[in-house]
C-alpha positions in Angstrom: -27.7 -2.9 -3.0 -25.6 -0.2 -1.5 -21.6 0.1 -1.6 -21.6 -1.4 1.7 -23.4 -4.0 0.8 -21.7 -7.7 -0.5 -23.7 -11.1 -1.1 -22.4 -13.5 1.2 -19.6 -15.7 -0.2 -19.0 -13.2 -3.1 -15.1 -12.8 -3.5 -13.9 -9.0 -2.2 -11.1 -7.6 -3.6 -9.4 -5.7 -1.0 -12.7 -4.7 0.0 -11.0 -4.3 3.8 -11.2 -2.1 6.9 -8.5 -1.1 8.6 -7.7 -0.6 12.4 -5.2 -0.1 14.9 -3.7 2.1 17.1 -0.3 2.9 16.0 1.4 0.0 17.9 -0.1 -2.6 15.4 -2.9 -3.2 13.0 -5.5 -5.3 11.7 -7.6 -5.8 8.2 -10.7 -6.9 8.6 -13.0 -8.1 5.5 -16.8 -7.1 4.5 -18.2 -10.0 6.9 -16.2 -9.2 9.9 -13.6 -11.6 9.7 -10.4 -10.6 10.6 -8.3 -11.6 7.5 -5.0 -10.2 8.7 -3.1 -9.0 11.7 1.1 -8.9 13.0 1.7 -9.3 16.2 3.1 -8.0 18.5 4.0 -5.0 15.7 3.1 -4.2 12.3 6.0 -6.0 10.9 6.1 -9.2 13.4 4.2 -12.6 12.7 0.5 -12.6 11.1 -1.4 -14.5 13.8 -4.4 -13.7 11.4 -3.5 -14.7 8.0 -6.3 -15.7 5.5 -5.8 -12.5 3.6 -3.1 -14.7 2.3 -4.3 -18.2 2.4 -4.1 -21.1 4.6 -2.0 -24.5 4.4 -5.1 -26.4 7.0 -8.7 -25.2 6.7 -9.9 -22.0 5.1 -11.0 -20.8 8.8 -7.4 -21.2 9.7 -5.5 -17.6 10.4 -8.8 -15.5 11.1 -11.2 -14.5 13.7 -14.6 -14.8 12.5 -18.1 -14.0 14.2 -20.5 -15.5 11.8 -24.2 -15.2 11.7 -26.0 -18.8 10.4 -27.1 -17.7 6.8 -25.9 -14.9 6.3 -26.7 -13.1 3.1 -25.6 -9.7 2.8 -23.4 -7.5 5.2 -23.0 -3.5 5.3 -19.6 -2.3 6.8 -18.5 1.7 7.6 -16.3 3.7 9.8 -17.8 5.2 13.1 -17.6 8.7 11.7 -13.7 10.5 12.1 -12.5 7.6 14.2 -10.7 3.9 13.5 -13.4 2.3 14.5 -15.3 -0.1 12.3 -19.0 -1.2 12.5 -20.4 -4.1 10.3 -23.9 -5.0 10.1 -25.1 -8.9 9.1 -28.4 -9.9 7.9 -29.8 -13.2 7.4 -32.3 -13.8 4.6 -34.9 -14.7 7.7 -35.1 -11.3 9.3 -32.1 -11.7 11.5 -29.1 -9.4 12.0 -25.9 -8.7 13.9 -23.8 -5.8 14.1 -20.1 -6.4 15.2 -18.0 -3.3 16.5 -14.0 -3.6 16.0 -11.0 -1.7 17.2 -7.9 -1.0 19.2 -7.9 1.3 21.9 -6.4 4.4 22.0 -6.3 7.3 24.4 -5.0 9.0 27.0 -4.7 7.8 30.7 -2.7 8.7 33.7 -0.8 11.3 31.3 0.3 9.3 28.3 -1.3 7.3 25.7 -2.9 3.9 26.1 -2.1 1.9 22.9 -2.2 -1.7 24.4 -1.0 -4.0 21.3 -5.4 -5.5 21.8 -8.2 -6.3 19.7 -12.1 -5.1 20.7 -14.6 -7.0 18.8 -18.1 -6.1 20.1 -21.1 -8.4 19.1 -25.0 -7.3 19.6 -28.3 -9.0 18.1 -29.5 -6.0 15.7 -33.1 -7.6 14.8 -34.8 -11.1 15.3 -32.9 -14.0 16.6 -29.6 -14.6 15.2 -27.4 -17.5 15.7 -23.8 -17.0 15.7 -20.9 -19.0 15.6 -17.6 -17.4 16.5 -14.0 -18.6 15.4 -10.7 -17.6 16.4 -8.0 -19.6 15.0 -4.8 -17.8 15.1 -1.4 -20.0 13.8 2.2 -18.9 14.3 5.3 -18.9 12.4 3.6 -17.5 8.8 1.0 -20.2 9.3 3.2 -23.1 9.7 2.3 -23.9 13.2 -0.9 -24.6 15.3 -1.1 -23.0 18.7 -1.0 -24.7 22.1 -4.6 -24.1 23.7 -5.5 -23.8 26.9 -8.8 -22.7 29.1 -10.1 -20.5 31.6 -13.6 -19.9 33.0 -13.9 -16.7 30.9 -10.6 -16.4 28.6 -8.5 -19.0 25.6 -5.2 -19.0 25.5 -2.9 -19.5 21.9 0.9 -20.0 22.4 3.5 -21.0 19.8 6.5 -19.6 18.5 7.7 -17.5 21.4 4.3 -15.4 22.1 1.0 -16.1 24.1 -2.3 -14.2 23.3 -5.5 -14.6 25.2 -8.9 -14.3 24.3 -11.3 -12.9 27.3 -14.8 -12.8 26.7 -18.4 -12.9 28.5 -19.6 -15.0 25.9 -19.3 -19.2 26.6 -16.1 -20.0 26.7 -17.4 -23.8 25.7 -19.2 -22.3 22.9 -16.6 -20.3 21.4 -14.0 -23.4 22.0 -16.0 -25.8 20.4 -16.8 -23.0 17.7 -20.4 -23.8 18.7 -23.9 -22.0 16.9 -25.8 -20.5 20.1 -28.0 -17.9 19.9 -27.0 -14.2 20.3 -29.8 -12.6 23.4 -27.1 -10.0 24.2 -24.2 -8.3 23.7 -21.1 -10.0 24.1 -17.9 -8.3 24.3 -14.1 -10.0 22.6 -11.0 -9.2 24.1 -7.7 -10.1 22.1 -4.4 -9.3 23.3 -1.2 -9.9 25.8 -1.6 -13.2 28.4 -2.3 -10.8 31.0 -5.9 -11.3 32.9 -8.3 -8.1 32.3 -9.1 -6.4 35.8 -12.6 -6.3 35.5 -15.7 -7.5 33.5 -14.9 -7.7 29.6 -18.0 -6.2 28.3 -17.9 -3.2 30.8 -14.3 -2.7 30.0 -14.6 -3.0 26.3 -17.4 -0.2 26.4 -15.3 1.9 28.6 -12.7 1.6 25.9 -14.9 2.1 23.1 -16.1 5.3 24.5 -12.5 6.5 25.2 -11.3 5.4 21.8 -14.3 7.3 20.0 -13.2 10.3 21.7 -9.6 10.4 21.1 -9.8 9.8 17.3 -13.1 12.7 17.0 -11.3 14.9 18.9 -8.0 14.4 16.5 -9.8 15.0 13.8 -11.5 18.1 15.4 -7.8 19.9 15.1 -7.3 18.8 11.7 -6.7 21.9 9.4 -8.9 20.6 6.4 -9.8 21.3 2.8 -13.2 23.1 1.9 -14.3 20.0 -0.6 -13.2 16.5 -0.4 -13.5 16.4 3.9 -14.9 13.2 4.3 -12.1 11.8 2.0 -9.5 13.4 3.6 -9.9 12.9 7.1 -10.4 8.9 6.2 -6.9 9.7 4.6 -5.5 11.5 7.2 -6.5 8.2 10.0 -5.3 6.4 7.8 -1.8 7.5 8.0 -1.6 7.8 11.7 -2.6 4.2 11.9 0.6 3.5 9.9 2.7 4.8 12.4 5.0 3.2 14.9 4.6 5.7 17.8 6.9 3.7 19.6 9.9 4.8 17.7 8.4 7.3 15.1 8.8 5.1 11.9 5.8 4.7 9.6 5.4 1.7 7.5 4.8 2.0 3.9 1.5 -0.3 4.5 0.7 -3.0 7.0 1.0 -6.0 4.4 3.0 -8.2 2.2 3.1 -9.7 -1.0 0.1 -8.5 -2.7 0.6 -8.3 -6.2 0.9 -5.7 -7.8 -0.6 -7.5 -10.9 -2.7 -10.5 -11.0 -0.2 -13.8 -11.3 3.0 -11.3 -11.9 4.9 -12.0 -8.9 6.0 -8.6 -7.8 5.1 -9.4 -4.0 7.0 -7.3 -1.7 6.8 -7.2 1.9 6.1 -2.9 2.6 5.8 -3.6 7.1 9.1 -1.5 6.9 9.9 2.1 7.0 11.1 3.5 3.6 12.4 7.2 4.3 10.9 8.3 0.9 7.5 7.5 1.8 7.7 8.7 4.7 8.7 12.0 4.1 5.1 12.4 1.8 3.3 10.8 4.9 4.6 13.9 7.2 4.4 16.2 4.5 0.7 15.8 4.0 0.0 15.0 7.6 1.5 18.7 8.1 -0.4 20.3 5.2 -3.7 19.7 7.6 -1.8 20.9 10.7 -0.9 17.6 12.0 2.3 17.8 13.6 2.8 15.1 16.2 3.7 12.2 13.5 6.8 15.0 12.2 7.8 15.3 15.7 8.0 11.4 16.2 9.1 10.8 12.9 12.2 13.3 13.5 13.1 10.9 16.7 13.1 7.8 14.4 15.5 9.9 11.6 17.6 11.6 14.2 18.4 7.8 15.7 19.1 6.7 11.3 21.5 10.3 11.2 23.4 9.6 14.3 23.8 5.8 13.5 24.9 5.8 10.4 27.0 9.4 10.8 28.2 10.2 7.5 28.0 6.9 5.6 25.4 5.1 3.5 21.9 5.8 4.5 19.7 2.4 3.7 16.4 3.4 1.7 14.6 1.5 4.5 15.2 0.4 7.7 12.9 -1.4 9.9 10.6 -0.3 12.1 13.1 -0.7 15.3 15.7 0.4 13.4 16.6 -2.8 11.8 19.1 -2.8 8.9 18.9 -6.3 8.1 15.6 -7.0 6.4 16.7 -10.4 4.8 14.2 -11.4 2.0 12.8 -14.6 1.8 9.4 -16.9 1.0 7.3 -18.3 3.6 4.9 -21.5 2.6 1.4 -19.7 1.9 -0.8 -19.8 -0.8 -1.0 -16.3 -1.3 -3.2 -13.5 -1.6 -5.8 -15.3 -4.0 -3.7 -17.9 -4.7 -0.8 -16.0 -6.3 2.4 -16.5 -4.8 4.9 -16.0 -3.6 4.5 -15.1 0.0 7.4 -12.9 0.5 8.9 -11.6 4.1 11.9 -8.7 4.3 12.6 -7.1 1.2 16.1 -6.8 -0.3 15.8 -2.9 -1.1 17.4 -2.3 1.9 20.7 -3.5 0.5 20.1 -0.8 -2.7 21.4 2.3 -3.0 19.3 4.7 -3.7 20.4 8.5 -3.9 17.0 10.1 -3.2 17.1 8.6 0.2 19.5 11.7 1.5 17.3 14.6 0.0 14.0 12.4 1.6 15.8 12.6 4.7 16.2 16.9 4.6 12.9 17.1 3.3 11.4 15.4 6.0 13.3 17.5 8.4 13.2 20.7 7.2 9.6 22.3 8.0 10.4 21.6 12.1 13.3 24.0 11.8 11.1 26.9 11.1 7.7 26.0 12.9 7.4 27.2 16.0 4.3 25.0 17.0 6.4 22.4 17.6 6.7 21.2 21.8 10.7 19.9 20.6 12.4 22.8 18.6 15.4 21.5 16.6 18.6 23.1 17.3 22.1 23.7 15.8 23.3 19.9 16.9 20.6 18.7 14.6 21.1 21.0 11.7 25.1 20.0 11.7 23.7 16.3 11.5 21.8 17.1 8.8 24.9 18.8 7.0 26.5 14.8 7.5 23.3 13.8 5.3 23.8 16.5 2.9 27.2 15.5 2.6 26.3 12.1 0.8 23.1 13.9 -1.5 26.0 16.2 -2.7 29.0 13.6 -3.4 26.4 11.1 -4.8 24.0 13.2 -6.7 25.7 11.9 -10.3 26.1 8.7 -9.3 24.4 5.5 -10.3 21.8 4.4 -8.4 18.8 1.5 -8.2 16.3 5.0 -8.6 13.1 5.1 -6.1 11.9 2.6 -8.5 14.3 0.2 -7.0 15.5 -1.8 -10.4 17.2 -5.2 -9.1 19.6 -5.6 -11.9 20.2 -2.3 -13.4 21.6 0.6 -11.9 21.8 4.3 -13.8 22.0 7.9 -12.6 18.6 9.0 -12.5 17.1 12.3 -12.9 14.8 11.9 -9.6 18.0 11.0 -7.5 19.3 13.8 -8.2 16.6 16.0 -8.2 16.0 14.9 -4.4 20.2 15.5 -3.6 18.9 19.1 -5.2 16.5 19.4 -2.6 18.7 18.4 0.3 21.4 20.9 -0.4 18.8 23.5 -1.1 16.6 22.9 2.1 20.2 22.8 3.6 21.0 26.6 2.5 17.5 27.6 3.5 18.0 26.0 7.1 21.6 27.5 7.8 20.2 31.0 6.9 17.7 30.5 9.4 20.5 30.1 11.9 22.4 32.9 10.8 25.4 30.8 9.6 26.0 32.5 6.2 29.2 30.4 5.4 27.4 27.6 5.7 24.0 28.6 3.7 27.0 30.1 1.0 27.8 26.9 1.1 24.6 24.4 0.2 23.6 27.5 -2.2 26.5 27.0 -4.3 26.2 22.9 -4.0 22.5 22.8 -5.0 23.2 25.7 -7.7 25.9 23.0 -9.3 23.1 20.1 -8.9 20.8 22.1 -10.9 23.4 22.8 -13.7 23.8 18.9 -13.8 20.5 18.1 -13.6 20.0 20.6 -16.7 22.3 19.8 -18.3 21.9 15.9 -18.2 18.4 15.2 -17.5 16.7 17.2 -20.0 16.9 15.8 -23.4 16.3 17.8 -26.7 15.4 14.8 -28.7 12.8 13.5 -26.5 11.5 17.7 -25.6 11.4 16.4 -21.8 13.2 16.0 -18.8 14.4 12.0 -19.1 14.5 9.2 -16.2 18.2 8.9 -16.1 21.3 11.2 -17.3 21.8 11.0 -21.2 18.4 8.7 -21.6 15.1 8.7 -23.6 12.9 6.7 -21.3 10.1 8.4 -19.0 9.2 7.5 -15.7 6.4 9.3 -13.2 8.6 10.6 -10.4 9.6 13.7 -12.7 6.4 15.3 -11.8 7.6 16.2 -8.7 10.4 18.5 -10.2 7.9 21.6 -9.8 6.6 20.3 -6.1 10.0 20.4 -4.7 10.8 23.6 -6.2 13.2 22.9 -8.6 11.5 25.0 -11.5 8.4 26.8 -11.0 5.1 25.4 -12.5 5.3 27.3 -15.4 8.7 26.8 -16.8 8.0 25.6 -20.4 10.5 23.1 -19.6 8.0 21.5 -16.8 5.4 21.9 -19.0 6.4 20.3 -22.0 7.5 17.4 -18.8 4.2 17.3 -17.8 2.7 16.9 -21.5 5.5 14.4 -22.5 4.9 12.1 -19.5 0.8 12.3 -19.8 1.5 11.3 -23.8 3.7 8.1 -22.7 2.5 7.1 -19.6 -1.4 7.8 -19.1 -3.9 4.8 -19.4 -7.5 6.3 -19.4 -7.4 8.4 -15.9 -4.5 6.6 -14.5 -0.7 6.8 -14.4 1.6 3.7 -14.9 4.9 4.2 -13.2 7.7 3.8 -16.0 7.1 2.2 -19.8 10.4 0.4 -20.4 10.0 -3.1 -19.3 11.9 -4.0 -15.7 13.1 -7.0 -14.4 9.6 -8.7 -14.4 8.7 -7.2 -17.8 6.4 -4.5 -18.4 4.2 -2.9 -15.7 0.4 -3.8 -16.3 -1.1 -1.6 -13.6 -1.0 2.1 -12.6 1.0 2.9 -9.6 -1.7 5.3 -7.8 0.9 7.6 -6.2 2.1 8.3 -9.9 -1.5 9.2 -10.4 -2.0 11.8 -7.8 1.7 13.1 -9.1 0.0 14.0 -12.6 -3.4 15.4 -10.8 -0.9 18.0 -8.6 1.2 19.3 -11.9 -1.6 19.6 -13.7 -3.2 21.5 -11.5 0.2 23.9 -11.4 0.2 24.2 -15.1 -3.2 25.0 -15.2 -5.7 22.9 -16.1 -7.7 22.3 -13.1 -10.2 20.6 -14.2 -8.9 18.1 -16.3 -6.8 17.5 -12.8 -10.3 17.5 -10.8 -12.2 15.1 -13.4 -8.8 12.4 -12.9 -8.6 12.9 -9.2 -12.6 11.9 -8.7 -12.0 9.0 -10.9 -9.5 8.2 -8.4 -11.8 8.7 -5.3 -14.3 6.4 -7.1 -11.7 3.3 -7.0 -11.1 3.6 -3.2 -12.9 0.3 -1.7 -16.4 0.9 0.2 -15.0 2.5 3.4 -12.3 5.0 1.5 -8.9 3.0 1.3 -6.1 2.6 -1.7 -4.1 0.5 -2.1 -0.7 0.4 -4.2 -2.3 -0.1 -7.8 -5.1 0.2 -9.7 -5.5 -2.2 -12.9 -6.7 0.7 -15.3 -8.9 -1.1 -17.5 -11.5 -2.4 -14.3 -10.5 0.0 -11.4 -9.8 -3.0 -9.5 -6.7 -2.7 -6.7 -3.7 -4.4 -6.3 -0.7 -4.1 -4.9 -0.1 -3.9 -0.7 -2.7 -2.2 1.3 -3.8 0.1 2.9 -0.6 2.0 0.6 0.4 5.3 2.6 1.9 6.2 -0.4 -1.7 6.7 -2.1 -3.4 7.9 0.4 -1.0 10.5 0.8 -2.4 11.6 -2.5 -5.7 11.5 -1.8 -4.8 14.2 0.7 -2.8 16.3 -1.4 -5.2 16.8 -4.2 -7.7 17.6 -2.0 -5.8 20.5 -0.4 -4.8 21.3 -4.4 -8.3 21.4 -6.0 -10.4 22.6 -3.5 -12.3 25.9 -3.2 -10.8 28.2 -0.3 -12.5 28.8 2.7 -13.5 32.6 2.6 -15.3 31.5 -0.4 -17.9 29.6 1.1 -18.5 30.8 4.6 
């Protein structure tokens, strides 16, 4: 049995595909169901939500075309595009293939992203019976939708929205959720109470077609790595899908309160925008030439600048800009049963220091790129000082750290390695304007941060660089004191980092993220980002190859159509944590483009 392949009834772990179209998403599982999807946006109310449970039946909160007796199913991407294709066979000779996306293209001069579900339905081979189900709920799964019928469409209202489902297929069949056999395609439209314009198969095609296009010829411009290209470009759609073109924010992934451990509780709800993530998700996006997402993503921080003008920057804001993201539980099972079912997430009342230098970082390659349609002027430069500003006055302050600790607050190393970068990046910028008082300026600020940082985060005792001023403990984010140019690769000082941290916090070929218990204990699994940190320095200090063998190790725990999520229990490869994670497939990205051969030496 191939990859793709998965007895029906077998339990998948994260085995999920992912589409959307950057206004929303949906996660669909191995047999075509769709387990999980927000509506109207990525943060709004799962109208599919069997990824985590139901209170009624265990159809309840998905949309499932199901062939009678089915046994096995085989699920990929249409090559460089979002679109998913899943095959179903019977035991009898009998098989389906289902077809799923969102549209997304161009049209009468600006992009088509319509916040609609295509599922796509043809008999593959002998006579298969399907049944098809669509039972979305409302309000987290406490409520039932009003129905209602058309000749060709279902309606599903509660809790202030309406969706419609328009379809060739019988609409008596598909309300009664009755087996009939499947003699021709059938087309499945989900999406606003609007009625389509013309026939739903022939516009579903259309916008299959369209939709194939836009995403091939996407990745067409793509700047990408000699090795690793089929990995990468999965990456790279990946991380468009997890934006919010609407207002430029990009989630941190499209679900919530996936453990990151079997039964330890740490659920978290990530359908928010955390600048630190973020800032990686453009960064790698414009390591392969992908601009666009900077450009929208420097909208969505130039709106968080002017807002908050000076003050306290939140570590995360929602995804319209939202400052209140009030944590609480919601009555559902959980994913596999392990509760809690959290939404918001109380992080955005932290304060966490590294959000200022996140900010300049994720700023500061528009002001010298002249590809860009929207060049950044002096105006925006001045209200990046403002940020600059805070990174300098708070860059020996405690903080919650990126690791966001609930109940302990220190000043940590990687806080104020990221204020660093903001008044360095600062310097850099205002030389490129010709303001030398100013670029005098940041120099001498980010010259003082590095004494501190010297000074205080480097401990004799321990022969490392320490998570917090005057400490012992270790934690991963250190291994990004070389990749934001703080000391060059080869600095002993890095190296001996480097060593130290493999030494404490490496299990097998993976990374955990700190080793001193938190407020739920100590961590079990390894946080993948953390991972891809350690594959990038030691690549910089030199050995490659122990750096390759680790990153392949990491490819071969991606699920069977190339998606991370969060964690990975290091003992079983299994995944945890919320998913898809931008966060890790951001690293999948940037070891590529670290590790591979160079161009002119294969062609």
């Amino acid at each position: 049995m191939s990859a793709g392949d998965m007895p029906a009834g077998e339990k998948a772990t994260l085995d999920l595909a992912l589409v959307g179209n950057c206004s929303f998403a949906g996660l669909i599982d191995r047999m075509a169901r769709v387990v999980w999807c927000c509506l109207p946006r990525f943060d709004g109310d799962p109208v599919f939500h069997a990824l985590l449970g139901s209170r009624g039946e265990v159809a309840d909160g998905a949309f499932a075309i199901e062939l009678e007796g089915a046994a096995r199913s085989e699920q990929s991407y249409l090559q460089n595009t979002a679109i998913v294709v899943t095959r179903i066979f019977d035991g009898q000779g009998n098989a389906i293939e289902i077809t799923d996306f969102a549209p997304r293209f161009k049209t009468k001069g600006r992009m088509f992203r319509p916040t609609a579900l295509v599922r796509r339905v043809r008999p593959l081979a002998g006579h298969p019976r399907i049944r098809v189900r669509c039972r979305p709920c409302f309000a987290y799964g406490s409520q039932a939708p009003e129905r209602s019928f058309g000749s060709n469409h279902m309606r599903f209202v509660g809790a202030g929205q309406a969706i419609r489902l328009t379809t060739n297929a019988s609409i008596t069949y598909v309300r009664e959720e009755t087996p009939f056999l499947l003699d021709a395609p059938l087309s499945f439209y989900l999406g606003p109470d609007e009625s389509l314009t013309r026939h739903p198969d022939t516009l579903c095609r259309e916008f299959e077609e369209e939709t194939t296009l836009y995403w091939r010829l996407w990745t067409r411009r793509l700047g990408l790595p000699v090795d690793y290209q089929d990995a990468v470009i999965r990456a790279a759609i990946t991380l468009k899908l997890c934006t919010f073109e609407e207002t430029g924010a990009i989630v941190a992934a499209v679900t919530t309160s996936i453990p990151e451990a079997g039964g330890s509780e740490r659920n978290w709800d990530y359908r928010y925008c955390w600048l630190r993530d973020a800032f990686f998700v453009v960064r790698a996006l414009n390591s392969l030439s992908e601009m666009e997402t900077m450009e929208n993503y420097l909208r969505y921080l130039n709106n968080i600048a002017s807002s908050t003008n000076g003050d306290h920057v939140q570590p995360l804001y929602g995804i319209g800009l939202e400052k209140k993201l009030i944590e609480r539980t919601v009555d559902l099972p959980g994913y596999r049963g392990m509760g809690p079912v959290r939404i918001g997430n109380q992080a955005y009342e932290h304060f966490q220091h590294d959000v200022y230098g996140n900010i300049v970082l994720g700023a500061a390659q528009a002001f010298f790129d002249k590809r860009l349609l929207h060049q950044p002027g002096v105006d925006d430069f001045e209200r990046l000082e403002l940020i600059g500003e805070r990174a300098f006055a708070l860059h020996d302050q405690p903080d919650a750290g990126l690791w966001e600790l609930r109940t302990r607050a220190r000043v940590h190393t990687s806080s104020s390695l990221m204020c660093w970068a903001a008044c360095d990046r600062l310097a850099r910028i205002a030389g490129q304007f010709g303001r030398t008082e100013r670029a005098r300026l940041w120099r001498g600020r980010a010259e003082h941060i590095h004494r501190t940082i010297l000074q205080y985060g480097w401990n004799d005792q321990v022969g490392a660089f320490v998570e917090s001023f005057g400490g012992r403990d270790l934690d991963a984010s250190l291994l990004l004191i070389a990749e934001v140019g703080f000391l060059p690769a080869e600095d002993p000082r890095f190296i001996a980092t480097v060593e130290r941290v493999g030494t404490v916090l490496r299990r097998g070929n993976h990374l955990i993220r700190y080793h001193a218990p938190d407020d739920f204990g100590t961590p079990e699994n390894a946080f993948n980002i953390c991972t891809f940190w350690y594959i990038d320095a030691l690549a910089r200090i030199g050995r490659k190859e122990e750096a390759r063998e680790i990153y392949e190790t990491m490819l071969s725990c991606r699920n069977h159509v190339g998606l991370l999520s969060e964690d990975t229990d290091p003992h079983s490869g299994e995944l945890w944590g919320n998913f898809p994670q931008t966060y890790s497939m951001v690293g999948i990205i940037n070891g590529a483009v670290r590790l591979s051969a160079d161009w002119d030496s294969v062609v």
